[in-house]
Structures are given as structure tokens and as C-alpha cells.
C-alpha positions as CSV (number, residue, x, y, z in Angstrom):
1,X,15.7,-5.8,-8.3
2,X,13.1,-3.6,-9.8
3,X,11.7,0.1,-9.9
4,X,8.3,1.1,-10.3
5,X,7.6,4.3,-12.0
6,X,3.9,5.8,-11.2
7,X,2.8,9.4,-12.4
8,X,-1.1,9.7,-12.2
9,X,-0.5,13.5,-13.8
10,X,1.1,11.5,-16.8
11,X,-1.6,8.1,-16.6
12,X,1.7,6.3,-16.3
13,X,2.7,3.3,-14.5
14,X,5.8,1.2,-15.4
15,X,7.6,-2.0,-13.7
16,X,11.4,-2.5,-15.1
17,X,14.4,-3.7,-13.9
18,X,16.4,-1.5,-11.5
19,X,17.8,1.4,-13.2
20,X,21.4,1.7,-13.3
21,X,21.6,5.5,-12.0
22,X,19.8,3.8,-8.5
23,X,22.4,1.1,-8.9
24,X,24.0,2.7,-5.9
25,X,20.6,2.1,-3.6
26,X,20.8,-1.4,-4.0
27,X,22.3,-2.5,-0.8
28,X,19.1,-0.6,0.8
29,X,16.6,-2.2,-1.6
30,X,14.1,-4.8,0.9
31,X,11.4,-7.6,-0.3
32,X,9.2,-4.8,0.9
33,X,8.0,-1.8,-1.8
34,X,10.1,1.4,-0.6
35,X,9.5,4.5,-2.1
36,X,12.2,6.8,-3.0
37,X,10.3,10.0,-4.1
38,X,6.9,11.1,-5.8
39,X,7.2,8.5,-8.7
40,X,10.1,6.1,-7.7
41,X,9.4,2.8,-5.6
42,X,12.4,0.1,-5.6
43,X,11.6,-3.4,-4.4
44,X,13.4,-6.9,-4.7
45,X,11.0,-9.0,-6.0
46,X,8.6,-7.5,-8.8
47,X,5.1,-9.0,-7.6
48,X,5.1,-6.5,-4.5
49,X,5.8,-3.8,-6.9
50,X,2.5,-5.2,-8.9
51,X,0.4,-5.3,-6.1
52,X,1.1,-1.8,-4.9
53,X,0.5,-0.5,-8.2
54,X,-2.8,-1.9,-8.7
55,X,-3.4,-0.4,-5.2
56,X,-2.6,2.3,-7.1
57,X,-4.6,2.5,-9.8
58,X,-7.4,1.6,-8.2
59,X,-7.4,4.7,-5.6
60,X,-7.1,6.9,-8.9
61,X,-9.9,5.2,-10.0
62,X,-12.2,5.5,-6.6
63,X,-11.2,9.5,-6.6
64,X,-12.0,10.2,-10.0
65,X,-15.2,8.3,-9.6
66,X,-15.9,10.1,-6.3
67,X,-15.9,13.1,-8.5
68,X,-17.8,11.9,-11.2
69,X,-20.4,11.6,-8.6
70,X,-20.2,14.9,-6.8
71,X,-19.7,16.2,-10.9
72,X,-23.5,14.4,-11.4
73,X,-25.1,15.7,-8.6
74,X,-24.8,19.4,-9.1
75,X,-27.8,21.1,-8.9
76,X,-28.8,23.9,-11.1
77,X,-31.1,26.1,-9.8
């Protein structure tokens, strides 16, 4: 089993085995990517967990190009 930490305030995004303080969530933990707060996913199997966080990443990465764009296109009159 395995937890996915994701914080896009921090830029961080980390895959590890499950931590022992959610030891006792286990018997809820699915193949399936479950989140369990803002920054906490649990899954089985890591390559779900991989998969939703380059999901992830790439939305950051669409939004903050998104304002890049609007950021370029400011006109200054």
C-alpha cells in the first residue's frame, strides 16, 4: 500500500509506502486512488498513484500557463 503526498503551494509531490500513522485506514485502502484530505491520496498498487499525479502536475502546469497567457496579453494603454 502506498500514499501520495501532493502540495502544489509547496511544488511537492511524493509516492512512498503507506505511512504507519494511516496504518489504521488500510482495511479501506482500494486498487483505486482515494483521497483522504487536501494532500493525502492512499492506493494499493503505486502505478494508480503515478498516473493521478502526473494528472496532477500537468493541470498545474495548464493553469499556470493559462496565466502566463492572460499575464502576456495585458494591454497597456
Amino acid at each position: 500500500m502506498y500514499n501520495l503526498y501532493i502540495n502544489k503551494t509547496e511544488g511537492k509531490i511524493e509516492i512512498k509506502p503507506l505511512r504507519k500513522v494511516f496504518q489504521n485506514l488500510s482495511s479501506t485502502i482500494t486498487e483505486e486512488v482515494t483521497r483522504y484530505n487536501e494532500v493525502y491520496y492512499f492506493c494499493t498498487k503505486k502505478k494508480p498513484l503515478v498516473e493521478f499525479a502526473e494528472q496532477k502536475k500537468q493541470e498545474w502546469i495548464i493553469e499556470l500557463e493559462n496565466e502566463l497567457i492572460k499575464l502576456k496579453n495585458i494591454q497597456i494603454t
